[in-house]
MARKESE-486029 format. One record per atom (N, C-alpha, C): atom name; x negated, y, z negated; residue in three letters. Coordinates in steps of 0.001 Angstrom, whole numbers. Layout:
BEGIN
+------+---------+---------+---------+-----+
! atom !      xx !      yy !      zz ! res !
+------+---------+---------+---------+-----+
!   CA !       X !       Y !       Z ! Ala !
...
+------+---------+---------+---------+-----+
This chain:
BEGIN
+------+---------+---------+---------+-----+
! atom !      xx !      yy !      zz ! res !
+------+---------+---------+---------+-----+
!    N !    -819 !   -1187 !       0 ! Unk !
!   CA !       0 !       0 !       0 ! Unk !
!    C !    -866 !    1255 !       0 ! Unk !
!    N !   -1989 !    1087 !    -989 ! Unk !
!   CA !   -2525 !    2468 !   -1094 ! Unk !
!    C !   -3275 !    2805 !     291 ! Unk !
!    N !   -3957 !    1849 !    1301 ! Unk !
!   CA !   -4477 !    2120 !    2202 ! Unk !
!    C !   -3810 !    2289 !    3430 ! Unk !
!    N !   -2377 !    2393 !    3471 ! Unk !
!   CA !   -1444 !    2048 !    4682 ! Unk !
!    C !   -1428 !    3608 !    4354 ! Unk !
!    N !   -1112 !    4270 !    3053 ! Unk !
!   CA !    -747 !    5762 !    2487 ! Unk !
!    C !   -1595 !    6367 !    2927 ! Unk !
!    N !   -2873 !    5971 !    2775 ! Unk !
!   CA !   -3890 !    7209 !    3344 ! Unk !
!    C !   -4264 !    7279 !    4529 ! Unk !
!    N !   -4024 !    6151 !    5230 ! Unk !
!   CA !   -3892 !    6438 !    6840 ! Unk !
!    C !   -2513 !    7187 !    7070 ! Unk !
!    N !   -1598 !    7122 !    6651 ! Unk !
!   CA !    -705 !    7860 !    7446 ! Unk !
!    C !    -822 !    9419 !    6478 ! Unk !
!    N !   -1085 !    9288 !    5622 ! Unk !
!   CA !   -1573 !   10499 !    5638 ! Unk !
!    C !   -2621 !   11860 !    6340 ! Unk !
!    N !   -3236 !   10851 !    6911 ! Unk !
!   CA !   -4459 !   11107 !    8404 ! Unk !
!    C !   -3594 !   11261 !    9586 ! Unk !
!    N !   -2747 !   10691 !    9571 ! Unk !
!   CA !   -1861 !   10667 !   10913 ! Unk !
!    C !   -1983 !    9633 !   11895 ! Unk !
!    N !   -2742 !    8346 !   11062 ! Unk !
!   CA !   -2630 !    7161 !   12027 ! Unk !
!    C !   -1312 !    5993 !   11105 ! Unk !
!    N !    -872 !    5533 !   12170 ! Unk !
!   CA !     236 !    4496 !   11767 ! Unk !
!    C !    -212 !    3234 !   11425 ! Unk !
!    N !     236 !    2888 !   10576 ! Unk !
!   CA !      65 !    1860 !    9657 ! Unk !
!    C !    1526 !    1157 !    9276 ! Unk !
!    N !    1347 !    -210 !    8529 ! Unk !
!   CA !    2478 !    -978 !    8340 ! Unk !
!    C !    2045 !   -1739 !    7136 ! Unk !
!    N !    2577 !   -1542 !    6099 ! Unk !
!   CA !    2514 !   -2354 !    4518 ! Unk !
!    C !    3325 !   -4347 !    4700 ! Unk !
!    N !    2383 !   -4661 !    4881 ! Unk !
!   CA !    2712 !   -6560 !    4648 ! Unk !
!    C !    2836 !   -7131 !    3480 ! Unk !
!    N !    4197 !   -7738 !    3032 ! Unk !
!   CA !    4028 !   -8107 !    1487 ! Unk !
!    C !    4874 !   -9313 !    1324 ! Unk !
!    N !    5102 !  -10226 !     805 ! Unk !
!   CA !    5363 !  -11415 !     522 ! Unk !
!    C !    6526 !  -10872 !    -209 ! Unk !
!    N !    8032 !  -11605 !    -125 ! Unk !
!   CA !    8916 !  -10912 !    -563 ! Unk !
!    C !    9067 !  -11083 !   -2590 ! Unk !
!    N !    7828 !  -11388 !   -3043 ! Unk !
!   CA !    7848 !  -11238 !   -4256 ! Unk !
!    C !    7274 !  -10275 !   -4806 ! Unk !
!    N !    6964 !   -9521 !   -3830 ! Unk !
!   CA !    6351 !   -7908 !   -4275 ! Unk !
!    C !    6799 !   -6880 !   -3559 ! Unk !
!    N !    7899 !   -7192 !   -3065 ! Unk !
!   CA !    8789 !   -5654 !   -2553 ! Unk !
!    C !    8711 !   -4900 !   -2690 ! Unk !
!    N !    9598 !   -5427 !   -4697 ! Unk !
!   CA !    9954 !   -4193 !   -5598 ! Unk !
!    C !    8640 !   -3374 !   -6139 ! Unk !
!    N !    7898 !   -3924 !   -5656 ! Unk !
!   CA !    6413 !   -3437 !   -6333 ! Unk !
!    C !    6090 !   -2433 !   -5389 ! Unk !
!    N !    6346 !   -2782 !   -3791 ! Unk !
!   CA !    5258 !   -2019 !   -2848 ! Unk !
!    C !    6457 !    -966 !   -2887 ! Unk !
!    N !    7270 !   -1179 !   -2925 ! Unk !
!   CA !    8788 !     -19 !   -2977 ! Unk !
!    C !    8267 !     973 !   -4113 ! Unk !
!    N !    8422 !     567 !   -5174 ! Unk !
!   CA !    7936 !    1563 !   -6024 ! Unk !
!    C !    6572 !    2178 !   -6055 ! Unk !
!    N !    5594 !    1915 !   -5799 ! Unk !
!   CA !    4613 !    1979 !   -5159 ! Unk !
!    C !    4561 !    3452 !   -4025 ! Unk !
!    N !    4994 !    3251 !   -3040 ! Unk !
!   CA !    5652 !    4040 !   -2165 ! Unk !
!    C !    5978 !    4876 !   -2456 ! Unk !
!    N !    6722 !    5000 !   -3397 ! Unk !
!   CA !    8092 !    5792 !   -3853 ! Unk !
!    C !    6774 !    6768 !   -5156 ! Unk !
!    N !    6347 !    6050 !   -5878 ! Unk !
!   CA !    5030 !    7286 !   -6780 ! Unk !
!    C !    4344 !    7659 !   -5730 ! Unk !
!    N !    3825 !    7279 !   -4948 ! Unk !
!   CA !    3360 !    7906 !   -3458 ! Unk !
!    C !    3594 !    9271 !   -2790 ! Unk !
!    N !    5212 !    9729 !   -3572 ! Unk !
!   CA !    5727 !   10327 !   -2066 ! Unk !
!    C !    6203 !    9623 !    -954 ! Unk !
!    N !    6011 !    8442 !    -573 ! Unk !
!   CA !    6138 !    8068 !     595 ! Unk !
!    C !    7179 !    6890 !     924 ! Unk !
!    N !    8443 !    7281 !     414 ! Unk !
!   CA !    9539 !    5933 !       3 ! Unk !
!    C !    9624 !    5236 !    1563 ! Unk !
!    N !    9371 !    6741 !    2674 ! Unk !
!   CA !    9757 !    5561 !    3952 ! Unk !
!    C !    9038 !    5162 !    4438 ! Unk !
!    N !    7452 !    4267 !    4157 ! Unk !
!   CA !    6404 !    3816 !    4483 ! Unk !
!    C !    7194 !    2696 !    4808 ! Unk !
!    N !    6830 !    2494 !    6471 ! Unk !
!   CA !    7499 !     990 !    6891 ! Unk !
!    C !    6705 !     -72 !    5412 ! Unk !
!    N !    7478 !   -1001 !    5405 ! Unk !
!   CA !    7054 !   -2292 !    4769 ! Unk !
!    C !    7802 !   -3592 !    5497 ! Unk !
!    N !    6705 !   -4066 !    5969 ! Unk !
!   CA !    6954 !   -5781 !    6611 ! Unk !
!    C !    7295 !   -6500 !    5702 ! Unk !
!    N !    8383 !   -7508 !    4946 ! Unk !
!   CA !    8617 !   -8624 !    4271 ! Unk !
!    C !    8156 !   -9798 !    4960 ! Unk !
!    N !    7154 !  -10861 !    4083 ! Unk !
!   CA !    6946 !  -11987 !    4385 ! Unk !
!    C !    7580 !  -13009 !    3466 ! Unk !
!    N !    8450 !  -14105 !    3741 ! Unk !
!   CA !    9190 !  -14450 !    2600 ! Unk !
!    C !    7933 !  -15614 !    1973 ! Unk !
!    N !    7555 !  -15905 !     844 ! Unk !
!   CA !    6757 !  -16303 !     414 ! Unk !
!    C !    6439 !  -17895 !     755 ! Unk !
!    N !    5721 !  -18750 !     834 ! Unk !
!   CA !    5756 !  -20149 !     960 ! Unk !
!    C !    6693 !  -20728 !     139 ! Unk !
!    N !    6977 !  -21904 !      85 ! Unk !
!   CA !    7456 !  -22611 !   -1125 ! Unk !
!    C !    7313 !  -23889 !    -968 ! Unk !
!    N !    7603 !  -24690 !   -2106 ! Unk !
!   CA !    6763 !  -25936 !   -2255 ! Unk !
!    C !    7082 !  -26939 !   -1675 ! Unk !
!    N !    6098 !  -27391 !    -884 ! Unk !
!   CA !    7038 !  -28719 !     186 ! Unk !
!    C !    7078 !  -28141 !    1862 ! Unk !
!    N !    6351 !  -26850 !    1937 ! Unk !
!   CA !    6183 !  -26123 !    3401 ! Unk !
!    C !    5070 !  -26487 !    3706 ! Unk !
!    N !    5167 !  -26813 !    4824 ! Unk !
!   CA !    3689 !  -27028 !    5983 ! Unk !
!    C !    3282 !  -25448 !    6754 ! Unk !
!    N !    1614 !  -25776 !    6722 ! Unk !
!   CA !    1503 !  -24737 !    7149 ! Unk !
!    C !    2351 !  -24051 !    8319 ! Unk !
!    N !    2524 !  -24998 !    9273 ! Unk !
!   CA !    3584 !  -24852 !   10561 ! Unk !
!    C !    5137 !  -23695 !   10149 ! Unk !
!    N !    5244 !  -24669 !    9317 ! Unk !
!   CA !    6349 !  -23342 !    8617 ! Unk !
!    C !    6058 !  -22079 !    8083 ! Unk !
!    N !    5213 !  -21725 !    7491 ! Unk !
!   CA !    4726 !  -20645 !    7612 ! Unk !
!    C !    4058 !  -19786 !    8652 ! Unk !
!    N !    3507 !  -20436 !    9328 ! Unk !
!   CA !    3626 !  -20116 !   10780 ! Unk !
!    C !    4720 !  -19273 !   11527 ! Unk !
!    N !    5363 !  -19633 !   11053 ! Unk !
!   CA !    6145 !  -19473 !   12317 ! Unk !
!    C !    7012 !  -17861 !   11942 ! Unk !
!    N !    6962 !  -18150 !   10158 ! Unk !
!   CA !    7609 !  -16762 !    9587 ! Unk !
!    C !    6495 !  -15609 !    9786 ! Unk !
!    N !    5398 !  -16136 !    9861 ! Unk !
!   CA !    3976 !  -14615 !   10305 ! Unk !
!    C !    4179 !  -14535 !   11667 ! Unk !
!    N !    4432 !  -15262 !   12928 ! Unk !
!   CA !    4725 !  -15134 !   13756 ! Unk !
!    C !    6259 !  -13726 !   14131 ! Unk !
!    N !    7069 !  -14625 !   13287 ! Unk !
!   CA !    8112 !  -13853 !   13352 ! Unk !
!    C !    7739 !  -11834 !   12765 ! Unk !
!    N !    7364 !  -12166 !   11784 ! Unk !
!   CA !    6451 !  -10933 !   11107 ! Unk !
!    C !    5553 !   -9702 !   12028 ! Unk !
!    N !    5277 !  -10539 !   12648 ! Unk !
!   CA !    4040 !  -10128 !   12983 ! Unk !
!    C !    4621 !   -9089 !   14684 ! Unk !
!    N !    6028 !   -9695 !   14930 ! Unk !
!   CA !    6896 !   -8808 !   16141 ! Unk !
!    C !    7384 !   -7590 !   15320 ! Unk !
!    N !    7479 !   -7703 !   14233 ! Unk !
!   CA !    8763 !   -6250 !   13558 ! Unk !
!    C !    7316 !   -5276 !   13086 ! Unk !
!    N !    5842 !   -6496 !   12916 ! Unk !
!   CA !    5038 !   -5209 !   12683 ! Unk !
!    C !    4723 !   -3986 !   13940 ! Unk !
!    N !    4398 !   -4788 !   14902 ! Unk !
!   CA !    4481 !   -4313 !   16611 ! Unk !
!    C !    5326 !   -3592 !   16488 ! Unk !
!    N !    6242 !   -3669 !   16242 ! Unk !
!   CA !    7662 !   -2959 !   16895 ! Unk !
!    C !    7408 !   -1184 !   15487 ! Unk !
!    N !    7326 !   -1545 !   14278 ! Unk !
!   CA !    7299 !    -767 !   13407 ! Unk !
!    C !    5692 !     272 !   13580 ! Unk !
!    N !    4595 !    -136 !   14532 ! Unk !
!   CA !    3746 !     470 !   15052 ! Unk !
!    C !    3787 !    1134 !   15990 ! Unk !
!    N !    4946 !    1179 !   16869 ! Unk !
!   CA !    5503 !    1984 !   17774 ! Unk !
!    C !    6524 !    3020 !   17551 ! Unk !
!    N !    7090 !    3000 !   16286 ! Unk !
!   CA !    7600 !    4561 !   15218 ! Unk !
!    C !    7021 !    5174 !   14927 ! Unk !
!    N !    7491 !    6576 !   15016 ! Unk !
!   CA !    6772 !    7906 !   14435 ! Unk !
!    C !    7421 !    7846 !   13343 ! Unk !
!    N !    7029 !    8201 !   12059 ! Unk !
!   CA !    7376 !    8374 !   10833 ! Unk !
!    C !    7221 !    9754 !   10488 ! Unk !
!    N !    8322 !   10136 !    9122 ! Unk !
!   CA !    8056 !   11583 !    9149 ! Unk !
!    C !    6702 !   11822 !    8538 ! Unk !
!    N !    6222 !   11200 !    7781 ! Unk !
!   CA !    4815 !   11786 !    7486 ! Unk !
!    C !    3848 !   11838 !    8335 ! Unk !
!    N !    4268 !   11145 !    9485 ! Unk !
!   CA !    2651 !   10745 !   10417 ! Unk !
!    C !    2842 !   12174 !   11106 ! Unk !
!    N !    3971 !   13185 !   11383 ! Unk !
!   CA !    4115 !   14189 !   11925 ! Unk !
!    C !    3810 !   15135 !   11077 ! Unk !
!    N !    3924 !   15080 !    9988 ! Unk !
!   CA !    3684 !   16227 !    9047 ! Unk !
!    C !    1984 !   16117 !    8274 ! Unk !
!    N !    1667 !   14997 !    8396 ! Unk !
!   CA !     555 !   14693 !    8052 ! Unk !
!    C !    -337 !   15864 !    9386 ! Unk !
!    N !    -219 !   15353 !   10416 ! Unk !
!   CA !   -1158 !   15689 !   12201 ! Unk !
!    C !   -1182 !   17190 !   11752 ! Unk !
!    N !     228 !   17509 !   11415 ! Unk !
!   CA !     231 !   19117 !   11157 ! Unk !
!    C !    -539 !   19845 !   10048 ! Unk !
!    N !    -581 !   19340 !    9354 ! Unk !
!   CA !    -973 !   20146 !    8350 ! Unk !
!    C !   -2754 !   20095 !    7907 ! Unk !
+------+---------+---------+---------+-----+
């Protein structure tokens, strides 16, 4: 989180990756930041009895909404360039 913050504070885009057992963490996080609308990617966590294959396939899935969330302008990345 803290390093996704200070790039977009620079004005380069960035994307926060977190296992969905630390959401509430990177959310709040964010949020003492200043920065509540810092994209954040959810990865839902392994669980017991998953092959790597299955996990696979959820970073795969992940790994399109990060692409896609690297191609948004965010309001800080504009106000960041500016100032």
């Amino acid at each position: 989180m803290l390093d996704a913050a200070k790039l977009w504070k620079r004005g380069v885009r960035a994307v926060v990756v977190t296992f969905d057992t630390f959401l509430v963490a990177a959310q709040d996080q964010a949020k003492a930041m200043a920065m509540p609308e810092i994209p954040i990617v959810v990865i839902p966590h392994i669980k017991a009895g998953e092959t790597p294959e299955d996990f696979r396939g959820r970073a795969e899935e992940a790994l399109a909404e990060i692409a896609a969330q690297l191609e948004l302008d965010g309001p800080h990345l504009h106000a960041a360039a500016t100032a």
